[in-house]
N, C-alpha and C positions, 0 to 999 in steps of 0.2 A: 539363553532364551532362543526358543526357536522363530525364523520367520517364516510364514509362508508365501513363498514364493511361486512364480508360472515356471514350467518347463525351462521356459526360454530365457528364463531373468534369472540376473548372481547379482551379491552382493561383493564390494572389491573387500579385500581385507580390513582395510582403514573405515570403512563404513562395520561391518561388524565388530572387529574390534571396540569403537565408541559405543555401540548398541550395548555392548555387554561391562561398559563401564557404569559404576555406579551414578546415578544424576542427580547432583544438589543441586545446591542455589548457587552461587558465586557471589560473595560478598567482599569488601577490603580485600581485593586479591587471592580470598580461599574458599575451597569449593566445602557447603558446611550443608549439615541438614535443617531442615525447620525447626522451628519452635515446636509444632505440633505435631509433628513425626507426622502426619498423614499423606498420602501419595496420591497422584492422578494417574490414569493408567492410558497410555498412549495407543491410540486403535489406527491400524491401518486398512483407512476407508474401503478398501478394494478387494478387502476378505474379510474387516470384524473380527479381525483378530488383534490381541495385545501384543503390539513389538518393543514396549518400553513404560516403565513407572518413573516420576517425576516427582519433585518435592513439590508440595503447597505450602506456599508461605503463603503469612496470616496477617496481622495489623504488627503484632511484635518482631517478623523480618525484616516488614518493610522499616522501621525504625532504625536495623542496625542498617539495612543498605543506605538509610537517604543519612545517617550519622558516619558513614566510609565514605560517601560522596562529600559530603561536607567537608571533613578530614581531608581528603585530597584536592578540592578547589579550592580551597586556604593553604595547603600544603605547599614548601618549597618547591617540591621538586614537579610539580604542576603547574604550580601558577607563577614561576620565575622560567618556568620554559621558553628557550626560543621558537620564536615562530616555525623558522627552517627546520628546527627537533621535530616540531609537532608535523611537519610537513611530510617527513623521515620517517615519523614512525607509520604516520596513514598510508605512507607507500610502502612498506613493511609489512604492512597487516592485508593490502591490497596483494601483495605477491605470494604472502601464504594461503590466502584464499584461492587463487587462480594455481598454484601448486596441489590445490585438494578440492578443485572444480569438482571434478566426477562422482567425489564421497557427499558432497551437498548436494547435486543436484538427485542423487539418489535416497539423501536422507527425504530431499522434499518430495520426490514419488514416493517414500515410505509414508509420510506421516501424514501430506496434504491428500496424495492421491495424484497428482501433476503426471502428466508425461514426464519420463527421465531425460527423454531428449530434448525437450523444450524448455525444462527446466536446466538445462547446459547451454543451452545456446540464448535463452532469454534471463533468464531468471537471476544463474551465477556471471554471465556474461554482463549484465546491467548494473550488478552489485558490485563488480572488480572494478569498471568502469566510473559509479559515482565515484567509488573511493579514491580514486585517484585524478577524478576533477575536484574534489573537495578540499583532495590534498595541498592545490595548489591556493589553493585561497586561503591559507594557514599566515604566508607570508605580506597578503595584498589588502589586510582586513585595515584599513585607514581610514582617516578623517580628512578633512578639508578647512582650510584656510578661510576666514570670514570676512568680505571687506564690508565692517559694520559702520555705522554714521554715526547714532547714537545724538541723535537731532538736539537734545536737550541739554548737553554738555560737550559745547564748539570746542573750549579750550581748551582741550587735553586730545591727545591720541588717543586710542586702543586697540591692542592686537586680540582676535577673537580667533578659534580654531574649535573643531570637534572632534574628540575622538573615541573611539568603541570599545567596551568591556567588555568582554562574559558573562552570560546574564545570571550564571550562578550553576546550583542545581536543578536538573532537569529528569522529572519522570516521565518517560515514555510508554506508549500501551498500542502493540502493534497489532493485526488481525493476522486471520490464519490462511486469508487465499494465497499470500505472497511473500511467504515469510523471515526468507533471507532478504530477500530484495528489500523489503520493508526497515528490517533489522539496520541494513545499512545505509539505507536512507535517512534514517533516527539518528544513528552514530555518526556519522559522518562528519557532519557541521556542528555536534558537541566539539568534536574530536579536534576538529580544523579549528576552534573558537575559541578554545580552553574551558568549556564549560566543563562538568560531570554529569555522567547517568546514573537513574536504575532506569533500565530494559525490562518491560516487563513484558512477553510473547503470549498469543492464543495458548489458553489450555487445550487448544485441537491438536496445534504443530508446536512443541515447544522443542523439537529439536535440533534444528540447524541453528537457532538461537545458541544456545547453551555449547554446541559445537564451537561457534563464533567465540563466544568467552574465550577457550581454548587458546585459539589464535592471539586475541589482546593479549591473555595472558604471556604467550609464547614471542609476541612481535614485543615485548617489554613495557607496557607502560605501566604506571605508578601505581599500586595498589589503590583502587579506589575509584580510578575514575572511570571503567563504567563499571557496573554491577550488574548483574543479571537473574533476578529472580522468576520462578514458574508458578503460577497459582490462577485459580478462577477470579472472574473480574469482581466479585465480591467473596472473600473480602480484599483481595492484594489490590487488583485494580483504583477499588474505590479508596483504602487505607492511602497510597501511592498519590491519588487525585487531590484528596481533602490534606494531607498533610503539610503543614505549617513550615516545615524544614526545605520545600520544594519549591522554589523558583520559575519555574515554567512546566508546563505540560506539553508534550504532542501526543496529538492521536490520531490514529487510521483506524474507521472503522463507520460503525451505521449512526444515522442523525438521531438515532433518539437515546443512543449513550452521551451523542457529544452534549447533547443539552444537557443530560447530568453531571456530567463534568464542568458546564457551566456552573451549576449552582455548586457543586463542589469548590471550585475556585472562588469562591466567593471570598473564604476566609480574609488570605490573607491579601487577595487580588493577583494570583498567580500569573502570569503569562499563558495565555493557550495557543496553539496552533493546530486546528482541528479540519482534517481531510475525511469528508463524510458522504454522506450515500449520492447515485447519482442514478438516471432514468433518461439517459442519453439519447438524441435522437439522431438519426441516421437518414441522410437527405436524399435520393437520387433523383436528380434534374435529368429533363428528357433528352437532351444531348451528348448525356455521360457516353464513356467508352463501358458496357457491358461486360467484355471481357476483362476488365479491372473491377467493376463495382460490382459484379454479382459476389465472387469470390471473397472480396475486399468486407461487403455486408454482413457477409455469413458468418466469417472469421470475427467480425466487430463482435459476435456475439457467442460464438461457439469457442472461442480463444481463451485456455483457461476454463473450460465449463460453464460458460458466464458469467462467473465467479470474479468480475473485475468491475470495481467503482465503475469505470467510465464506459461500460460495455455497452453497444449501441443497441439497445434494448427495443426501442421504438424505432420501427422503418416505414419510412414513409417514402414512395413513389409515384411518380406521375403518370396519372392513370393510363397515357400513351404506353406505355413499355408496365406497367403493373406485372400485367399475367404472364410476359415472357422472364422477368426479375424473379416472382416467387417461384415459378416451376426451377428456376435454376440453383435460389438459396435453398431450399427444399431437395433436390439434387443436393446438393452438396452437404446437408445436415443426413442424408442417407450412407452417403458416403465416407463420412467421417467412421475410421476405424477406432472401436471403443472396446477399451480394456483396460486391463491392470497398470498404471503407470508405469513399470519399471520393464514392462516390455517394450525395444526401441520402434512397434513400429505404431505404437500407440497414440490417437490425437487427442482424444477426451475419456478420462479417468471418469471414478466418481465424483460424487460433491461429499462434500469434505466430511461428515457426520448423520447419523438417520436424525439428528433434528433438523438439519439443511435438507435431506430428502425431505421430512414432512412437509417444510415449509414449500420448497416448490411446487409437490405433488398438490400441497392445498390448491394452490394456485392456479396449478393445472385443470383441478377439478371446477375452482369458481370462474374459469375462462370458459368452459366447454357450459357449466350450466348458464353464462350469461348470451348464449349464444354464436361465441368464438367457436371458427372452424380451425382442424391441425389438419395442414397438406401431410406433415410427418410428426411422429412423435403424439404427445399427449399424456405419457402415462411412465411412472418406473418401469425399469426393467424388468424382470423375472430372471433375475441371478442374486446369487450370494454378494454381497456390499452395497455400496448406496449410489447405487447407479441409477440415471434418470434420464430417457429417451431427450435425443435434440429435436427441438418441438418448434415449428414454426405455426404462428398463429393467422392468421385475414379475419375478414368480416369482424374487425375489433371497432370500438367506440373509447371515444375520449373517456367516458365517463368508468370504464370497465378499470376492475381493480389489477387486471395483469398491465395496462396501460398507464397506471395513474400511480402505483406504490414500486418500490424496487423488488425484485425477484430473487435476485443471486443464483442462477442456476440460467442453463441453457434453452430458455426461451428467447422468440421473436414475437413483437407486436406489429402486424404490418398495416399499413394501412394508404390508398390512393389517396392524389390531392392532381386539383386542377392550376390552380394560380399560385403563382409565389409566394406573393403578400398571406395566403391559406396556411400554407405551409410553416413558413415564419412563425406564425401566429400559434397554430397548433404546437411546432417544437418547443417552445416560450411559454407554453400550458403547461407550468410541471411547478412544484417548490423547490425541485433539485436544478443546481447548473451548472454543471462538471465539464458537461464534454458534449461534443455535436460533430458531426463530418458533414459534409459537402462533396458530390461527386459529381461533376462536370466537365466538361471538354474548355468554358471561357470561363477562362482564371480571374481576367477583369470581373467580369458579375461577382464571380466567387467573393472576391476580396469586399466588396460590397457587401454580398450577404452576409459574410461573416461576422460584421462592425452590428449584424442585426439581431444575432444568436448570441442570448444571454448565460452563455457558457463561458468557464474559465479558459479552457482549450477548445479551439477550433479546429478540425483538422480538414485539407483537402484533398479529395484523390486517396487519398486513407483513413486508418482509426488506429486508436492504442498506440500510437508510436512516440514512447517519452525519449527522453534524454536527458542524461546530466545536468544540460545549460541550461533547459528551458524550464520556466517556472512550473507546477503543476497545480492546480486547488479550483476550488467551488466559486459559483455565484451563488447566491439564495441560503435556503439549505444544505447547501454542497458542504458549506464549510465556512473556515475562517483560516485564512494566510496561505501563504504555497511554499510546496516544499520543492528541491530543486533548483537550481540556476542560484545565482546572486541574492534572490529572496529569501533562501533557507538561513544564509550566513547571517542575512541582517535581522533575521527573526529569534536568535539567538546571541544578540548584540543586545547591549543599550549603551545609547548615543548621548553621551555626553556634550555642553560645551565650555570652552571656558573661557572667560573674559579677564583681559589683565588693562588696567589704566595704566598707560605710558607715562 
């Protein structure tokens, strides 16, 4: 198959060679076709053209993956693992990753549209990273000692302690802006906990995923435990949600699937852990340093295409510095060089599919007729792929739908404010609470206001900035649980205790 490619951009060998492998499903350790023999045809956002066919599994794939999952988390050689094996193997799978950094981070300019470069230095750099703080928690995963009283029975001792399983089988269903990253963010804490997956990826990007298979497969672990199937989220997604055989869900993606997956888990009462949409707001205080926050703002939203849960969507500034702040984020959403991912000196790609153009272009269109002004941007581009001008919006209102719903795409809502307490008030007007910045010069206030912003993350002096340790997830509608840090391991526990009469 051919790609098409700019002038300027190659593909390394190791990345077309996989292009030109056949792409199943991966199931109990082999790579097999569907049930339904039908294919998705993989488009690369940046030309609309086909770089790759994928299998769609159906409700009868998912059956054999979540029955190979099972198979191996009841298996010997799984579930009588040592901790330090399973420690061994995550940092195994982390160093074959980081040994084929450069063929992901171009798979993900292939299929998402991402900057090549940023997708190496963010994207594959974050995923090598969780993997190998995750790894460490393989061996650290304990219980504790209980000094119980047991008021009602003086005359005897008893020794009480707790300690933590694998909570089983686990379906995961990752989105498409971020899609290794995500991938390994899913696997990780199965991986570290002894659970098992199916992996189920966007049908947009399904192929740094399935790349990854590769890797498990190749770092040695036991047929079974993860599995990685390709298909639309009806029916794979939903079959994968609702099935009886699955012990916990995660998902990343928008609030009004994870509600579905609410009532899907109904069944059997599943475990979910659901990281969902966000409408984040972006704070600058009149004392900020400028030379940080303008840049710092822009990037909250231009970072990734906007195309990021926690992207700081809504900016709100103090009318003192307002007009010198927008002419600058505005400057800098002109300046942003836009092209083809896989050329290095690229910041913002397309958005990932012409239904993500439609939907933001909607959006675009109900900002301008509700009377929102654009310093820059406003409108698609006029090239071949699914490119969409970086759009800064003013004269926005609480009530206006670019303000009030998530976008996914590289817009800015801005908006002046005079008092704190205003401010506060308006970013806490959302049903989403993901994520919030704060840019100021006095940290003291900061740490104040922050205890005020009904966000999961707060950031100060910056935005988007995760890491391994730190927990990530929603308030509100954002979600349920967090993935990252210490949270993810216990969210993929169950806590046993158990009492013994002396």
């Amino acid at each position: 198959m051919t790609i098409a490619l700019s002038p300027s951009a190659s593909l390394s060998l190791g990345t077309q060679a996989f292009l030109n492998r056949p792409k199943r499903l991966f199931i109990g350790g082999e790579w097999v076709e569907s049930r339904s023999g039908e294919m998705i045809p993989v488009l690369n956002p940046a030309t609309e053209q086909v770089i790759a066919q994928v299998q769609a599994a159906n409700a009868d794939d998912v059956d054999l993956a979540v029955a190979a999952a099972r198979r191996a988390f009841e298996g010997e050689a799984w579930s009588r693992m040592r901790p330090v094996d399973r420690e061994r193997l995550l940092l195994r799978l982390a160093d074959l990753l980081e040994a084929n950094a450069d063929e992901f981070a171009q798979l993900e300019a292939l299929d998402n549209g991402k900057s090549v470069t940023l997708a190496r230095q963010i994207d594959v750099a974050l995923a090598i990273d969780f993997l190998r703080y995750v790894a460490g928690w393989a061996t650290k995963i304990e219980g504790s000692v209980l000094p119980v009283s047991v008021p009602f029975n003086r005359e005897r001792d008893f020794f009480a302690y707790t300690n933590r399983h694998p909570i089983g089988v686990v379906g995961q269903i990752i989105p498409w802006n971020f899609p290794l990253m995500m991938a390994c963010w899913k696997i990780g804490p199965v991986l570290a906990t002894g659970c098992t997956t199916i992996l189920k990826p966007a049908e947009q990007t399904p192929l740094s995923a399935l790349r990854l298979a590769e890797l498990v497969q190749e770092a040695g672990y036991p047929a079974g435990v993860v599995n990685v199937i390709t298909g639309y989220g009806n029916p794979a997604g939903a079959a994968l949600a609702a099935h009886p055989g699955v012990d916990k869900v995660a998902f990343t993606g928008s609030t009004r699937t994870g509600k579905l997956l609410i009532d899907a888990a109904r069944g059997n009462l599943k475990r979910l852990t659901l990281e969902l949409g966000g409408k984040s707001p972006a704070i600058i205080l009149p004392d900020a340093d400028l030379d940080l926050a303008i840049p710092g703002a822009a990037m909250a939203i231009f970072f990734n295409n906007g195309q990021v849960c926690a992207a700081g969507s809504r900016l709100y500034v103090h009318r003192s510095i307002f007009d010198r702040v927008m002419a600058g984020v505005a400057d800098v959403a002109r300046s942003l060089k836009v092209g083809n991912g896989l050329e290095p000196d690229t910041i913002l790609g397309p958005v990932v599919s012409q239904q993500q153009k439609d939907t933001v272009c909607g959006y675009l269109r109900a900002g301008l007729e509700a009377g929102a002004e654009a310093l820059v941007g406003g409108k698609a581009m006029d090239r071949p792929g699914y490119f969409v001008e970086p759009t800064v919006f003013v004269n926005t209102s609480s009530d206006m739908s670019i303000v009030r719903e998530e976008i996914f795409g590289p817009v800015v809502c801005a908006q002046p404010f005079d008092e704190v307490d205003q401010v506060i008030a308006a970013a806490n007007d959302s049903p989403f609470g993901l994520a919030a910045s704060l840019w100021t010069r006095d940290l003291a206030h900061t740490h104040r206001l922050a205890s005020r912003l009904k966000a999961g993350t707060v950031w100060i002096n910056c935005h988007t900035v995760v890491d391994a340790a730190m927990p990530f997830g929603g308030f509100k509608q954002s979600g349920w649980g967090r993935e990252l840090g210490r949270a993810a391991i216990d969210s993929y526990t169950e806590e046993q205790s158990v009492c013994a009469m002396l």
